[in-house]
N, C-alpha and C positions, 0 to 999 in steps of 0.2 A: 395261816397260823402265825403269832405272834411272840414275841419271847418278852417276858422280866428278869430283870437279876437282880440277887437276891445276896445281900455282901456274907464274903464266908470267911475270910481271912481281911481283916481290918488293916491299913496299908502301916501303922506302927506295930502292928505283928510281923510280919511279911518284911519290913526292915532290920528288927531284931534277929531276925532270923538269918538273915543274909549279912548281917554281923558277924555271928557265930561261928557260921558256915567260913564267912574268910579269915576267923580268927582260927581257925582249924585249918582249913591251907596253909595259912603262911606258917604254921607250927609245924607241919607236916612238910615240908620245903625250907625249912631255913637254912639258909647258905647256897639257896636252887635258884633256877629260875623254870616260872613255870609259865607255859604257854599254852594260853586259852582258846578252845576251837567251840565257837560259838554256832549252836546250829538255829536258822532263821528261818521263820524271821520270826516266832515267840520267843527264842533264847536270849535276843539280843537283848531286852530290858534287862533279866537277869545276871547278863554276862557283865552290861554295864557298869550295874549297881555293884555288882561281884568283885570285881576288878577293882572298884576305888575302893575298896576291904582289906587286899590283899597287901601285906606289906614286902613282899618280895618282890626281884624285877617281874614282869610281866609282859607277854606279848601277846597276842590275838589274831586268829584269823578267825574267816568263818565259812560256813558249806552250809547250803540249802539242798533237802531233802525233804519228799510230800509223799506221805500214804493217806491221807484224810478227803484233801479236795473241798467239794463245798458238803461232806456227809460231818456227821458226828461222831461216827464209828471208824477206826483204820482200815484200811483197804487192803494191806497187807500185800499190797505193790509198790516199792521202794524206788523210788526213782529219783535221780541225782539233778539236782536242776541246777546247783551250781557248788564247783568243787573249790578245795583249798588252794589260795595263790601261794602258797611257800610250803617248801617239803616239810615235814615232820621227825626225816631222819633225825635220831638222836638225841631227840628230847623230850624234857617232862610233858606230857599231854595230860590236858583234863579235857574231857568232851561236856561242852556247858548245855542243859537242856533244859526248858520250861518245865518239861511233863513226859516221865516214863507211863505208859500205859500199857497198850498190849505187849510191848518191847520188839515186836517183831523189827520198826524203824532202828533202834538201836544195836539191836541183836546184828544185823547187817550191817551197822555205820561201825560200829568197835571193831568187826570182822575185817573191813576194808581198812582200816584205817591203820589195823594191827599189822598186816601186810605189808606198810605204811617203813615200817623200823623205828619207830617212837622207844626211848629209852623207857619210857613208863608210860601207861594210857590208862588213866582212871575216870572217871563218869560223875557227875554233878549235877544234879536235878533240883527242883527246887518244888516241884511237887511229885507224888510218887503215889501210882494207883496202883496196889499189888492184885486188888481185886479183877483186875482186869488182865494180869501176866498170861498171853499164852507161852512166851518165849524168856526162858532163865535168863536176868541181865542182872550182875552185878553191880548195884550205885552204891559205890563210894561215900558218897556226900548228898546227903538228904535234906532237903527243911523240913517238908511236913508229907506225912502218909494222909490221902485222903479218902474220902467214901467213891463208891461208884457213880460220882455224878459228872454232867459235862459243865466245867470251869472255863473261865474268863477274864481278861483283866491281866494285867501286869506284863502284858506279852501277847498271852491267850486268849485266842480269836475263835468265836465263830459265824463264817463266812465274811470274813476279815473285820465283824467291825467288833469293838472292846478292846480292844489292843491297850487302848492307852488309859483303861482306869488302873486306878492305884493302888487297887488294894483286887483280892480274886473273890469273884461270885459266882455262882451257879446261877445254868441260865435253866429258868424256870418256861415249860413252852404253853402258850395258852391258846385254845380253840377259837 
């Protein structure tokens, strides 16, 4: 089996957006600083682009976590492959994500990470499938609500390769 993609968000949408998005943090933070926990390795594009938006100080780390593997669908076993280098006591957290889906991944990362003593921990996704929620997750900060398809591109991978187009497509699979 073979896959096409097929462009869904055009890469000057998908920029506008991620304008917005930090034009509303740093409104939401003025006089703060706020520090971005980048979960990899799809979030890093977004975290990237996020971050030269944001007009408040800003720091970064990031954590790797995997429920997917080489399927399409969440596995719904969370496993931490790599954690955060610097504590989070105490301060502004936003947890940066490509893509909310089942939530059960995030559902568990906001849990631990609350744990954690972050003075605030809010959620930031940059695409968002409610169609898919098994598990209640609050995001904060949205671009765009998408249909039930599997997306690609600007981060999002499937079986690591699209990472780097520039705009998100739906991969189409063909016989």
């Amino acid at each position: 089996m073979s896959e096409h993609i097929r462009e869904y968000l055009a890469e000057d949408v998908v920029d506008a957006k991620i304008c917005e998005i930090g034009a509303k943090i740093s409104a939401d933070y003025a006089g703060k600083q706020v520090h971005l926990v980048s979960v990899l390795k799809g979030g890093a594009f977004f975290t990237c682009e996020l971050a030269k938006r944001i007009t408040v100080p800003v720091s970064i780390d990031f954590m790797s976590v995997s429920s997917y593997g080489k399927d399409t669908k969440s596995s719904g076993v969370v496993k931490i492959v790599k954690d955060l280098d610097e504590s989070i006591k105490g301060k502004d957290v936003i947890v940066v994500e490509d893509i909310v889906d089942s939530g059960r991944t995030l559902s568990y990362l906001l849990a631990m990470l609350q744990d954690r003593g972050p003075k605030s921990l809010r959620l930031c996704t940059l695409l968002d499938k409610p169609d898919r929620r098994v598990v209640d997750v609050k995001v904060d900060y949205t671009g765009f609500q998408i249909p039930d398809e599997f997306v690609v591109g600007y981060g999002l991978d499937y079986d690591q390769k699209y990472r780097n187009l520039p705009y998100i497509g739906i991969v189409e699979f063909e016989e």
